[in-house]
C-alpha positions as CSV (number, residue, x, y, z in Angstrom):
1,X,-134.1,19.8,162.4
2,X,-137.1,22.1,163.7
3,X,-138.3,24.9,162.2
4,X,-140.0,27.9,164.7
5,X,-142.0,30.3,163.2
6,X,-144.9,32.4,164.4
7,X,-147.5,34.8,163.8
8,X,-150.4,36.8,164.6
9,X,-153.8,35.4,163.2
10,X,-156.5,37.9,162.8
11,X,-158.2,38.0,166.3
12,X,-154.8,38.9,167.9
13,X,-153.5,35.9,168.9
14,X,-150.0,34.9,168.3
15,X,-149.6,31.3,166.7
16,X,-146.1,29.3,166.9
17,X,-146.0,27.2,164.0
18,X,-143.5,23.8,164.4
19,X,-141.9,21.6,161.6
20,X,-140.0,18.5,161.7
21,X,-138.1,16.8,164.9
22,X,-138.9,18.4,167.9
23,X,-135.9,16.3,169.7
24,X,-133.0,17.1,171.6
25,X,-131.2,20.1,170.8
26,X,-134.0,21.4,169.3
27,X,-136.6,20.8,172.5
28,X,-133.9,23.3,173.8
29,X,-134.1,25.8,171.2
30,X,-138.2,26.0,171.4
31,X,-137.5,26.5,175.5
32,X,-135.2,29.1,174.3
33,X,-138.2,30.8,172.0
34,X,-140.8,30.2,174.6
35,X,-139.0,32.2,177.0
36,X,-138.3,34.8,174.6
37,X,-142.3,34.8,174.0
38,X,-143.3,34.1,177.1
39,X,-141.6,37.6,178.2
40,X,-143.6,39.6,175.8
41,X,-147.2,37.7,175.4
42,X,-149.8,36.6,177.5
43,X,-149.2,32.9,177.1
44,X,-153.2,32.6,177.2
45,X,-153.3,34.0,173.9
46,X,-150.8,31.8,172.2
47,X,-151.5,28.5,170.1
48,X,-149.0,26.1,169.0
49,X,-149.4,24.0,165.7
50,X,-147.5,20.9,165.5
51,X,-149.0,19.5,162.3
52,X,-145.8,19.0,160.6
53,X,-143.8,17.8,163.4
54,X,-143.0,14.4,162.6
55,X,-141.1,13.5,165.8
56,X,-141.6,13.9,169.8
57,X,-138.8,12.5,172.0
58,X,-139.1,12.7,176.1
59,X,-137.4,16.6,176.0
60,X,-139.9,17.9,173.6
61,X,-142.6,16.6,175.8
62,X,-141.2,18.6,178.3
63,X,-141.2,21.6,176.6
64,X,-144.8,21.3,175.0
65,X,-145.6,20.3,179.0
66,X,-144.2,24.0,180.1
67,X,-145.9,25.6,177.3
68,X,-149.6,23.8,178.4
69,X,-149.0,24.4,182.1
70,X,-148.2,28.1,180.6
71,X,-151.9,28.5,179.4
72,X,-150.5,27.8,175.3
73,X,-153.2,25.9,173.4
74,X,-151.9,23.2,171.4
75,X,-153.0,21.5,168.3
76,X,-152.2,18.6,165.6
77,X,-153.2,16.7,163.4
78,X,-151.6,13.6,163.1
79,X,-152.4,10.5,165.0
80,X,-149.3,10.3,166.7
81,X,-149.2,13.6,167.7
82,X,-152.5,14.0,169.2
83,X,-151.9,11.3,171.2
84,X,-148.7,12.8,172.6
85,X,-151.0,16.2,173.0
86,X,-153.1,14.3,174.8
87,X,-151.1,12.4,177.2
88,X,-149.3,16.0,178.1
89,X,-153.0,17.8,178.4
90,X,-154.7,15.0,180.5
91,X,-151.5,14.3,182.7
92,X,-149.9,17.3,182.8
């Protein structure tokens, strides 16, 4: 399961907010919201947390891929996730 939620922080800029598996269906469902964003926000203004995402399979790396090639800023905090971040920001 994945929850998507987002906001706007206080300079403006809208943050996505991810929790849990970002696998499978759900890699689909956060193309699905990135489009949706993607048509109404500069994509240089948006930031992605994935602090409490505790799983990355190869279609949510594709996704987070899009949204970096997008201009999105990502972030995490755990180990395993900051090394996915980096592999998509240093290969992608």
């Amino acid at each position: 399961m994945l929850r998507i939620t987002h906001r706007t922080d206080a300079n403006g800029r809208t943050v996505v907010v991810l929790e849990g598996r970002l696998a499978g269906p759900w890699a689909g469902e956060l193309a699905r919201c990135w489009a949706t964003l993607v048509a109404t926000h500069d994509t240089r203004a948006i930031s992605v947390e994935l602090d409490a995402v505790t799983f990355i399979d190869a279609a949510g790396k594709s996704v987070l891929r899009t949204m970096h090639e997008s201009g999105a800023a990502l972030s995490a905090c755990g180990p395993m996730t900051r090394a996915i971040l980096e592999e998509i920001t240093q290969h992608g």
